[in-house]
Steps between C-alpha positions, in 0.01 A plus 500: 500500500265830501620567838816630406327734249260587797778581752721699259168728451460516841848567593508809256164640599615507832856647426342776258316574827731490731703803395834345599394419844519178598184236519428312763173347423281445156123426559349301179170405440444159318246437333404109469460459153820653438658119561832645726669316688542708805805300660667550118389856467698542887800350365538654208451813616798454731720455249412732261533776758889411642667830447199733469296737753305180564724255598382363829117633444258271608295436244078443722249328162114507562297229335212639349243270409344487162143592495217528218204647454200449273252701245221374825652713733659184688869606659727166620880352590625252255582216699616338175524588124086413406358860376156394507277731725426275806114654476374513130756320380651771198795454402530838350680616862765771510810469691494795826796397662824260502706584265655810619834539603567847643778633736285675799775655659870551563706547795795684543733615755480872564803762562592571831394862554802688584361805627697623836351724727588796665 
């Protein structure tokens, strides 16, 4: 269960971040090859963050699809595990994206400005 690994990450990224404020949201991108299960990495992430700044956050996950590209210059989606180049048919492709997983932003609840005016 990597999610739980995942969320605690997550969780103190976004605290370390935070700077005591509280959290209402965490924006994660996903990255398909990464194998999470997004309903898993949801719940634990609840859990784990009971009694700290991000308790209550919603926590928003992107799927980013895994894409290759070849030594030819061809660029494509995965649309399943089969790194073959769907043009010259190499299989000496490189992995460009999917297997990221990145927080792209935090949001927290700002101080009420207290200034009064004269």
């Amino acid at each position: 269960m990597h999610e739980l690994a995942l969320s605690r990450a997550i969780l103190e990224h976004a605290l370390g971040h935070a700077q005591g404020r509280p959290v209402v949201r965490v924006a994660v991108s996903v990255g398909a090859l990464r194998q999470v299960v997004p309903s898993s990495l949801e719940f634990n992430f609840g859990v784990i963050s009971k009694d700290t700044g991000c308790e209550g956050a919603e926590l928003v996950q992107t799927l980013v699809p895994a894409a290759a590209t070849c030594p030819c210059g061809e660029r494509w989606t995965l649309r399943e595990l089969l790194l073959r180049c769907p043009r010259c048919g190499a299989t000496t492709v490189s992995i460009r994206d999917g297997e990221q997983l990145t927080v792209d932003y935090i949001e927290v609840e700002e101080e009420a400005s207290c200034t009064a005016r004269r």
